[in-house]
Each structure stands twice: as structure tokens, then as C-alpha cells.
MOPAC internal coordinates of N, CA, C and O (Angstrom, degrees):
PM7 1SCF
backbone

  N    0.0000 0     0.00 0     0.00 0    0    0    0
  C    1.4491 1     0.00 0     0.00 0    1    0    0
  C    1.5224 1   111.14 1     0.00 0    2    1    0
  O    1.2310 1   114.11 1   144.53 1    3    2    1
  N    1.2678 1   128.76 1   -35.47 1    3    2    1
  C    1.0989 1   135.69 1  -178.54 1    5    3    2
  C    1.4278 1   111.95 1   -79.43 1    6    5    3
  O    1.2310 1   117.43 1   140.34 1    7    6    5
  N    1.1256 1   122.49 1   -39.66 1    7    6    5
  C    1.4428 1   138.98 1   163.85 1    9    7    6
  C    1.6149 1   111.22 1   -45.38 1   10    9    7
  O    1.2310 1   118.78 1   120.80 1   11   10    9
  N    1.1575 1   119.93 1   -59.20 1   11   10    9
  C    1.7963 1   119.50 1   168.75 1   13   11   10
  C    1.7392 1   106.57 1   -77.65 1   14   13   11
  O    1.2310 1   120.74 1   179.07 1   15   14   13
  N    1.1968 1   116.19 1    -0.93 1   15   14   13
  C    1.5777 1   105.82 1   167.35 1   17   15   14
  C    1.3821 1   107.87 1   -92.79 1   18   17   15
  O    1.2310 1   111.04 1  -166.14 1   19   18   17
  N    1.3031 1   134.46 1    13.86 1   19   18   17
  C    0.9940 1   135.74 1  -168.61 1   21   19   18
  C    1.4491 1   115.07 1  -112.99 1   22   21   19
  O    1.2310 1   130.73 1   142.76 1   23   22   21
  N    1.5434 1    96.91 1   -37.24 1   23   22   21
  C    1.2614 1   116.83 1  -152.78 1   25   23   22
  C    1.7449 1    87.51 1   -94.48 1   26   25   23
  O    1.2310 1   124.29 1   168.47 1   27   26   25
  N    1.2363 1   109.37 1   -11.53 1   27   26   25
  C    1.5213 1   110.43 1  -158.94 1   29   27   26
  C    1.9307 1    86.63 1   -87.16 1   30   29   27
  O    1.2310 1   125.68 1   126.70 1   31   30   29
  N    1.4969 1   106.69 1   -53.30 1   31   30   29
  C    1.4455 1   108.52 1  -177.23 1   33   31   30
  C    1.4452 1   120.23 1   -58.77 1   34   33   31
  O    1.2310 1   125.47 1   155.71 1   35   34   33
  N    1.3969 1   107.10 1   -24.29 1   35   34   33
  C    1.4590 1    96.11 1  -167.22 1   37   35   34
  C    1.8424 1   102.70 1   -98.70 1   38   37   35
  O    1.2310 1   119.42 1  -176.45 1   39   38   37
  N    1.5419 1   118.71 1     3.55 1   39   38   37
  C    1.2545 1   112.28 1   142.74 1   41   39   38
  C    1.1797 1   134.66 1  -103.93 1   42   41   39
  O    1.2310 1   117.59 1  -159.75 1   43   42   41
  N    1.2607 1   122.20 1    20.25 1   43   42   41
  C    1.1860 1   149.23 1   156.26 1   45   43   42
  C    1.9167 1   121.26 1   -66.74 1   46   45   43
  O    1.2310 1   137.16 1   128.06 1   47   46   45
  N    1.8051 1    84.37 1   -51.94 1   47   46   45
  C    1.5946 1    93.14 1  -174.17 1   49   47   46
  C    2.0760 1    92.57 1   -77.72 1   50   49   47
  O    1.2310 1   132.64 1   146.44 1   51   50   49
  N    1.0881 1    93.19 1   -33.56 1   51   50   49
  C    1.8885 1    85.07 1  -159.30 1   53   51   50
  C    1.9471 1    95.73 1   -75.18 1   54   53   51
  O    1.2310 1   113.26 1   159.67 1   55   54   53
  N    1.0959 1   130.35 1   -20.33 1   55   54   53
  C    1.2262 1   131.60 1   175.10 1   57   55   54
  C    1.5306 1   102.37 1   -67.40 1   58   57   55
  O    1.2310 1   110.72 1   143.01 1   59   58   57
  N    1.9358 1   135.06 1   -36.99 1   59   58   57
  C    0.7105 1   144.56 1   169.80 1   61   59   58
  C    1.4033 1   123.83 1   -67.33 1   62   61   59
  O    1.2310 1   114.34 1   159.33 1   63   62   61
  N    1.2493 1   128.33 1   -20.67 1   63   62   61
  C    1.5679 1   146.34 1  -178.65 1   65   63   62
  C    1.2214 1    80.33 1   -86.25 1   66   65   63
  O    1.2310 1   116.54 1    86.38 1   67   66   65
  N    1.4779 1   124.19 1   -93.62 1   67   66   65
  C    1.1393 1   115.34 1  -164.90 1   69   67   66
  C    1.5108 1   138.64 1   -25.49 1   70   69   67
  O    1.2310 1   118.82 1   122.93 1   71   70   69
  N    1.4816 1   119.86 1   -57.07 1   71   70   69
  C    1.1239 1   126.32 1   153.98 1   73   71   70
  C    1.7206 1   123.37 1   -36.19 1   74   73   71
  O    1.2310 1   120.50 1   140.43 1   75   74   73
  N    1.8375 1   116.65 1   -39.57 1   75   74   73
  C    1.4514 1   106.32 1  -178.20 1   77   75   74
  C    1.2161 1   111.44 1   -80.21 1   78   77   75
  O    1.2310 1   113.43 1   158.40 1   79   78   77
  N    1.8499 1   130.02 1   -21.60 1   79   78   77
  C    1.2172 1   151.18 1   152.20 1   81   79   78
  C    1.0917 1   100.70 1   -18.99 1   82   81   79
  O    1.2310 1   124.01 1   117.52 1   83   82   81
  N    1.4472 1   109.92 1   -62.48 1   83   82   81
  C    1.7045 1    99.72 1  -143.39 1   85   83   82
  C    1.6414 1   108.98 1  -109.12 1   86   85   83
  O    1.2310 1   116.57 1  -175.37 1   87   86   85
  N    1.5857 1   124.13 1     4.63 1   87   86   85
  C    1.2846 1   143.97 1   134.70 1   89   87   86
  C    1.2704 1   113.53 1   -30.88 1   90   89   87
  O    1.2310 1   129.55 1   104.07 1   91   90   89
  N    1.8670 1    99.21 1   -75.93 1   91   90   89
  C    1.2213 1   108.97 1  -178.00 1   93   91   90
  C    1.6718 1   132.95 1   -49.85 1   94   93   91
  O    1.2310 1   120.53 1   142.12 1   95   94   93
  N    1.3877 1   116.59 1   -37.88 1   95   94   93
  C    1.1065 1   155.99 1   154.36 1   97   95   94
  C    1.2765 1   125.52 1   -41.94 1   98   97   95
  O    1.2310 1   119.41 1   148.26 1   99   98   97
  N    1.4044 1   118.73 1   -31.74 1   99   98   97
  C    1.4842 1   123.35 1   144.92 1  101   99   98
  C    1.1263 1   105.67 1  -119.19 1  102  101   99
  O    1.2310 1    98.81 1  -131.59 1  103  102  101
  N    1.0931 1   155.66 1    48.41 1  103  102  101
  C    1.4750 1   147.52 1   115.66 1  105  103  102
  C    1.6920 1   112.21 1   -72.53 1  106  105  103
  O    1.2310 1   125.59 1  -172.89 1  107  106  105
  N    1.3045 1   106.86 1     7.11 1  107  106  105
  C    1.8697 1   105.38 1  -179.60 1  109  107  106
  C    1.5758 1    94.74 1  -138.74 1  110  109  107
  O    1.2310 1   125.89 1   173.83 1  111  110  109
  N    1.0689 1   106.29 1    -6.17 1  111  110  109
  C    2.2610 1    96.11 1   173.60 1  113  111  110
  C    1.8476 1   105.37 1   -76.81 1  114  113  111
  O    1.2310 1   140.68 1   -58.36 1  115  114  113
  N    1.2975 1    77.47 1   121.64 1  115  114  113
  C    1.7338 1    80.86 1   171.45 1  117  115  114
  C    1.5137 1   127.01 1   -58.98 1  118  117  115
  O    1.2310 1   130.46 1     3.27 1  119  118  117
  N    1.2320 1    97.42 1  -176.73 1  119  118  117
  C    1.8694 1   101.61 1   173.96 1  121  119  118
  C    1.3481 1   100.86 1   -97.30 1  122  121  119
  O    1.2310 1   125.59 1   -46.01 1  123  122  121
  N    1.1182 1   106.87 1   133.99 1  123  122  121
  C    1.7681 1   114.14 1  -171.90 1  125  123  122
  C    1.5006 1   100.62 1   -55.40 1  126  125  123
  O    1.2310 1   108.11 1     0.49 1  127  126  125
  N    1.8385 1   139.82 1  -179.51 1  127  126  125
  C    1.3759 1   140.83 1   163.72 1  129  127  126
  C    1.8172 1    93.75 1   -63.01 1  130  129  127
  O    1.2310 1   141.20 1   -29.56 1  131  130  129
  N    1.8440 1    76.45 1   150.44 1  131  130  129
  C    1.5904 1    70.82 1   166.01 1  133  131  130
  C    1.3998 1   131.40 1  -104.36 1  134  133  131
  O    1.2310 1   105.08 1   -32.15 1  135  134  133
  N    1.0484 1   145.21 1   147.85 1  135  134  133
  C    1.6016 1   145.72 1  -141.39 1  137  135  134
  C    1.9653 1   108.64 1   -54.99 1  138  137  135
  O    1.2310 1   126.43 1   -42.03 1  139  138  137
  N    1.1488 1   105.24 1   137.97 1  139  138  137
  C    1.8601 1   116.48 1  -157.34 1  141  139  138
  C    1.6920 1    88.28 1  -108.33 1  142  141  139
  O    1.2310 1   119.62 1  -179.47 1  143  142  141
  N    1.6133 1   118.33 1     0.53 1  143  142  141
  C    1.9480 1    99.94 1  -161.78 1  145  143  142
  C    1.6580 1   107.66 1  -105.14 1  146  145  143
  O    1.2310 1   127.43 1  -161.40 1  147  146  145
  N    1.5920 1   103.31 1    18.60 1  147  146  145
  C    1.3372 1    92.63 1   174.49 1  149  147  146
  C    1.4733 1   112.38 1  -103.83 1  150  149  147
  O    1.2310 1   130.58 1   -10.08 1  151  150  149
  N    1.6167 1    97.19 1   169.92 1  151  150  149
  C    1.9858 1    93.91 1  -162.34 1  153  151  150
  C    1.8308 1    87.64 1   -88.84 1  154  153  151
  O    1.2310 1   142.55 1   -21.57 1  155  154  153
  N    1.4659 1    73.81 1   158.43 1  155  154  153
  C    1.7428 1    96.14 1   168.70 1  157  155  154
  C    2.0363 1    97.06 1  -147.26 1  158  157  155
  O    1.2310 1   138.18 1   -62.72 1  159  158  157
  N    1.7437 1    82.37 1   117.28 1  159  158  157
  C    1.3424 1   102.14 1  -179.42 1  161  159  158
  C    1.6599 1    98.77 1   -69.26 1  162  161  159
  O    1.2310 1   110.94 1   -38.65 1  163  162  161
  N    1.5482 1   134.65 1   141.35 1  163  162  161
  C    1.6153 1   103.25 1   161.07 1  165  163  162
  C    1.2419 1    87.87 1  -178.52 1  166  165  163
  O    1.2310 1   123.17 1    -4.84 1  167  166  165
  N    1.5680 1   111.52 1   175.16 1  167  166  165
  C    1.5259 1   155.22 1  -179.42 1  169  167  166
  C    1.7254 1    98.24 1   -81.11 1  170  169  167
  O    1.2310 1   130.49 1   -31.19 1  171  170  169
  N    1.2430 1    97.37 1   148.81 1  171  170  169
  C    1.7683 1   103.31 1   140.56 1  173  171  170
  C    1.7667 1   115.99 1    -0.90 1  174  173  171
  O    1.2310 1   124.58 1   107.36 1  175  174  173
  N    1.3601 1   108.81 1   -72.64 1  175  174  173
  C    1.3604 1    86.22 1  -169.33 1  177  175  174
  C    1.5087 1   104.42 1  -157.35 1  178  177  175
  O    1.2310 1   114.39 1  -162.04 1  179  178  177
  N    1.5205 1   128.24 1    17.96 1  179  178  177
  C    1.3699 1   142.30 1   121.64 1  181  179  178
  C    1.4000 1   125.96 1   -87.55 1  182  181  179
  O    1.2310 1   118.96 1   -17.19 1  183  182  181
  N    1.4275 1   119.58 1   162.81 1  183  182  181
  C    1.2952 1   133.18 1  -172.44 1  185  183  182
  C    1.6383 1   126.34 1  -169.60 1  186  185  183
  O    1.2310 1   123.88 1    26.74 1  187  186  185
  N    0.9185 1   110.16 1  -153.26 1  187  186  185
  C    1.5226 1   112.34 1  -167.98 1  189  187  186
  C    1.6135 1   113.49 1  -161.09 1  190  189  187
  O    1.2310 1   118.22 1   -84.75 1  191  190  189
  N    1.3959 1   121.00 1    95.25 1  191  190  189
  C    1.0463 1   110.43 1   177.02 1  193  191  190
  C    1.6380 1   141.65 1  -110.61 1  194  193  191
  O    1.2310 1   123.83 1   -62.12 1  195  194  193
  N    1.6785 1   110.26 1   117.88 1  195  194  193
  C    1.0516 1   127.36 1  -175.85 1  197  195  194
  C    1.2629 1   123.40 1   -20.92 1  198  197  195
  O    1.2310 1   103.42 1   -94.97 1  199  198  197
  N    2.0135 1   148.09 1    85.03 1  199  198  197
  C    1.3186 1   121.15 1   169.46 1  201  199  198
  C    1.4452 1   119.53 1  -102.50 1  202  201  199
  O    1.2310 1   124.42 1  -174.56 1  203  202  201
  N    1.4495 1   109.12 1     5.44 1  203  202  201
  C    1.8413 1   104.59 1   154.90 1  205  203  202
  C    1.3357 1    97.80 1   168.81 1  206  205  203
  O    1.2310 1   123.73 1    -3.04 1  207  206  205
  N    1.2598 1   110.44 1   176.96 1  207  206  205
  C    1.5627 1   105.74 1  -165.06 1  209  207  206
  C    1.7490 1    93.89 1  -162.67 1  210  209  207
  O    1.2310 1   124.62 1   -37.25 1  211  210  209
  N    0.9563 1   108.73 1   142.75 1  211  210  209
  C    1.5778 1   134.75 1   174.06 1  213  211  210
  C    0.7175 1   143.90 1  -151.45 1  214  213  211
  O    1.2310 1   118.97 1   -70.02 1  215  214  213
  N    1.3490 1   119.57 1   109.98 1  215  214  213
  C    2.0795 1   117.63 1  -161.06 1  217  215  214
  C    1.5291 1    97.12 1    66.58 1  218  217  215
  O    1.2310 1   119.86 1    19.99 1  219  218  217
  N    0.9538 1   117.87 1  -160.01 1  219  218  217
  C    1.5003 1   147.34 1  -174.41 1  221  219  218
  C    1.4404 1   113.81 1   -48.24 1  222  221  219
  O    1.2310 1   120.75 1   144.08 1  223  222  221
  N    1.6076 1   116.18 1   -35.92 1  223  222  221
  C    1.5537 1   108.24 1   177.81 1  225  223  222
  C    1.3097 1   121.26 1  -127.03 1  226  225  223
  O    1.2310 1   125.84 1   -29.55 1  227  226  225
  N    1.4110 1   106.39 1   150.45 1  227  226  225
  C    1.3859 1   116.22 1  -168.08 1  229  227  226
  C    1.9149 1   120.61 1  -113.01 1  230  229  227
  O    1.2310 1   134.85 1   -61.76 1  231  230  229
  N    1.2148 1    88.88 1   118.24 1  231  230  229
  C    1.8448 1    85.32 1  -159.95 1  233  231  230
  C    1.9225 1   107.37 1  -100.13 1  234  233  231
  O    1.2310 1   118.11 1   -35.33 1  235  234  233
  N    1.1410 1   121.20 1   144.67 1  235  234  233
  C    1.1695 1   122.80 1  -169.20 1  237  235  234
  C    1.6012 1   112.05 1  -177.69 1  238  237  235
  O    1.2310 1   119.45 1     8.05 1  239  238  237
  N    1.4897 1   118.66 1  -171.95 1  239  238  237
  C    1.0435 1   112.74 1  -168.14 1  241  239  238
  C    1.7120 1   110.85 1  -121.52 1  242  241  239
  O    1.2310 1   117.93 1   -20.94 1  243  242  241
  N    1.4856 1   121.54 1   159.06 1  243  242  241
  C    1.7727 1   107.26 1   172.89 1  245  243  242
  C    1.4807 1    92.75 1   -91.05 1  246  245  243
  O    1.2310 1   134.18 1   -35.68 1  247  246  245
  N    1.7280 1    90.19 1   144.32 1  247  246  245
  C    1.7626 1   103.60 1  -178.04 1  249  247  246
  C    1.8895 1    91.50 1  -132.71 1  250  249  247
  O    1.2310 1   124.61 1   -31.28 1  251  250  249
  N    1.5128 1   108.76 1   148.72 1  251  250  249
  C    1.2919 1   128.31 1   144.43 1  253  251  250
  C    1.3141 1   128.53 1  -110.32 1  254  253  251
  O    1.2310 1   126.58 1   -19.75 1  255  254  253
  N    1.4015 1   104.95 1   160.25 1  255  254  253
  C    1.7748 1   116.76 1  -158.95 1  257  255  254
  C    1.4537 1    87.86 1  -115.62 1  258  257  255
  O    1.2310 1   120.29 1   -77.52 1  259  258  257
  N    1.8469 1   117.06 1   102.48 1  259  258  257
  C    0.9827 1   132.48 1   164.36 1  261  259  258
  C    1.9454 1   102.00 1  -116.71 1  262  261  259
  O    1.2310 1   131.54 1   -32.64 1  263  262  261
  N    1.4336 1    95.33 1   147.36 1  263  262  261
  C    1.7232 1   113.75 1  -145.93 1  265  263  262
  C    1.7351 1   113.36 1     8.29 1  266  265  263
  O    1.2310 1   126.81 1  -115.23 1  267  266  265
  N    1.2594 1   104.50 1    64.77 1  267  266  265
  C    1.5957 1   127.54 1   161.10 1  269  267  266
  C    1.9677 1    95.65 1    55.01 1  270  269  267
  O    1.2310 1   126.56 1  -132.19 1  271  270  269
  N    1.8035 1   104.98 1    47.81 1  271  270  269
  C    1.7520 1    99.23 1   142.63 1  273  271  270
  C    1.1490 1   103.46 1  -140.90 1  274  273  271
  O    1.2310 1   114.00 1    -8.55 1  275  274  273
  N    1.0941 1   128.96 1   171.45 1  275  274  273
  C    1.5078 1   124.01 1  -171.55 1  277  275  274
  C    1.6846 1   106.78 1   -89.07 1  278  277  275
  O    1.2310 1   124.26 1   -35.40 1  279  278  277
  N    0.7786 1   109.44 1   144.60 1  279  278  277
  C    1.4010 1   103.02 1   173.70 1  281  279  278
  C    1.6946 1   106.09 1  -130.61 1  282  281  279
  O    1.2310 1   117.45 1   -25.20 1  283  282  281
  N    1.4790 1   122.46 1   154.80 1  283  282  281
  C    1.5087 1   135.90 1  -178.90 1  285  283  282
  C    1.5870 1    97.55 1   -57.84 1  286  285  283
  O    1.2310 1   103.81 1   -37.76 1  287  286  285
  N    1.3512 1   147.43 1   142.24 1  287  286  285
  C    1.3665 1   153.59 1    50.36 1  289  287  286
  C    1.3981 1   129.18 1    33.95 1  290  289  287
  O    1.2310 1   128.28 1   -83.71 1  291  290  289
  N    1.5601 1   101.66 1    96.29 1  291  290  289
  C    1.8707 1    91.10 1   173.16 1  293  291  290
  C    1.9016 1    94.25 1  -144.76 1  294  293  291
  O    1.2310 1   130.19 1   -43.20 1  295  294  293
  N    1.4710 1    97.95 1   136.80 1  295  294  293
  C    1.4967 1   112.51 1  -159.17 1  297  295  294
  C    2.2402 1    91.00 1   -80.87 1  298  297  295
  O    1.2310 1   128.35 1   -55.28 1  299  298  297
  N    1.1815 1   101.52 1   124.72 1  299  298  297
  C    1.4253 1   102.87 1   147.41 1  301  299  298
  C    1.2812 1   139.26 1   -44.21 1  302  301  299
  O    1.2310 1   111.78 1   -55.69 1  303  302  301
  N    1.3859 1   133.10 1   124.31 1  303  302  301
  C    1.5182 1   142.52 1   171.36 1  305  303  302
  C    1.4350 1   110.45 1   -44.10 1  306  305  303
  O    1.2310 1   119.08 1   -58.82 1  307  306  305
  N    1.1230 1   119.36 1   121.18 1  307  306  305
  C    1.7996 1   122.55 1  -156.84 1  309  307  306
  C    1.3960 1   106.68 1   -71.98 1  310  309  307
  O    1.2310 1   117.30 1   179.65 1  311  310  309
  N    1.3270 1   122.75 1    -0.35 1  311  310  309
  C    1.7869 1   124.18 1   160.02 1  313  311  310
  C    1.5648 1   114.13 1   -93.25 1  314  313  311
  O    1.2310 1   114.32 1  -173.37 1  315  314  313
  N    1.4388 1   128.37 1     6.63 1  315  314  313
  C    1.0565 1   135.46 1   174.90 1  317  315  314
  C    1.5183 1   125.07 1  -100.79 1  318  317  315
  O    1.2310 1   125.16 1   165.71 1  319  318  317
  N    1.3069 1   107.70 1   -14.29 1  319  318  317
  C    1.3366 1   118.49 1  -155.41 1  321  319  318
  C    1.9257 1    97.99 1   -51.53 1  322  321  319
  O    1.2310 1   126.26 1   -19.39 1  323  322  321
  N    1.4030 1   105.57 1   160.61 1  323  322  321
  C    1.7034 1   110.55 1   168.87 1  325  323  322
  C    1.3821 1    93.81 1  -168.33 1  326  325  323
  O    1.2310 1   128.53 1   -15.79 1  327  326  325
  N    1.3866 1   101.18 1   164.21 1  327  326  325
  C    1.4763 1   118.80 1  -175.16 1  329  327  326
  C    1.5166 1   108.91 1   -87.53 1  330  329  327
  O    1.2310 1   125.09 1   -38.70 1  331  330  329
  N    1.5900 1   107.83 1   141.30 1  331  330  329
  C    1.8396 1    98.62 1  -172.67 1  333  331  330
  C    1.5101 1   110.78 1   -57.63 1  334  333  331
  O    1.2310 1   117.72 1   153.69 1  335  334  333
  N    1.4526 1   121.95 1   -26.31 1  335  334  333
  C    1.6426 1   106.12 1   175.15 1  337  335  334
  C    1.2515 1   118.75 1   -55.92 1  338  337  335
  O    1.2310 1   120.69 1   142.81 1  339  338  337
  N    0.9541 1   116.29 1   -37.19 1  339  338  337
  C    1.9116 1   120.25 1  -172.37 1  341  339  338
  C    1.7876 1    96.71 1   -74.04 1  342  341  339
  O    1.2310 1   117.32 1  -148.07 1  343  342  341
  N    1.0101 1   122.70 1    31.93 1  343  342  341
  C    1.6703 1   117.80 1   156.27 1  345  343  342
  C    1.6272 1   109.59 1  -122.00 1  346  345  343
  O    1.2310 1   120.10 1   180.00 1  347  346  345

């Protein structure tokens, strides 16, 4: 009897390792890249990028090409504004 109480705890505890293992284990996996196959209509070094379109309009986001990847666009609060030298 003591012999299967043993055997009972110590798959008990390793069912329990396991489980904090594998918590732990995705609490540190990254977020995969994020997807490179959508179009970006654009200039030199603004653009516009395509995230779906239906019928007549096409909805997406403004992106700039800082050291040649695009990156997302987000407009400043109009009491914030500053000139890029002052960074």
C-alpha cells in the first residue's frame, strides 16, 4: 500500500513539474515575425499598406521605410508636435 502511495505521489509531483515547465516555456517563446506578403503601395520612403480590400475600398495602414523596412505610422497629438532636431 505504501509502495503505490508513492508511486502515486511521485506522478503527481512530475505531472506537476511538467505542467510549470511548460507554462514557463511559453511565457518566454516569442511572437513569431510578422507577415512580409502584404502590398505596400509607396514613395521613396512613405507608403500605404494594403490589409484587405472589398468592393470598392481598400483599408490599411500608413507605413515608413526606416533603414529600408517599413515600419507602422502613428500621427502625434497636435499639442505635442516638435521638430525632428530636438530628438
Amino acid at each position: 500500500m505504501a509502495v503505490l502511495r508513492n508511486r502515486v505521489a511521485v506522478l503527481v509531483l512530475w505531472l506537476f513539474s511538467l505542467a510549470a515547465v511548460g507554462t514557463l516555456v511559453h511565457a518566454q517563446a516569442r511572437n513569431p515575425a510578422p507577415a512580409t506578403d502584404s502590398t505596400v503601395f509607396s514613395g521613396p520612403d512613405i507608403g500605404f499598406r494594403a490589409t484587405e480590400s472589398g468592393g470598392k475600398t481598400v483599408v490599411g495602414k500608413l507605413v515608413v521605410r526606416v533603414n529600408g523596412q517599413w515600419k507602422d505610422a502613428e500621427f502625434a497629438p497636435m499639442g505635442k508636435l516638435q521638430p525632428l532636431t530636438a530628438k
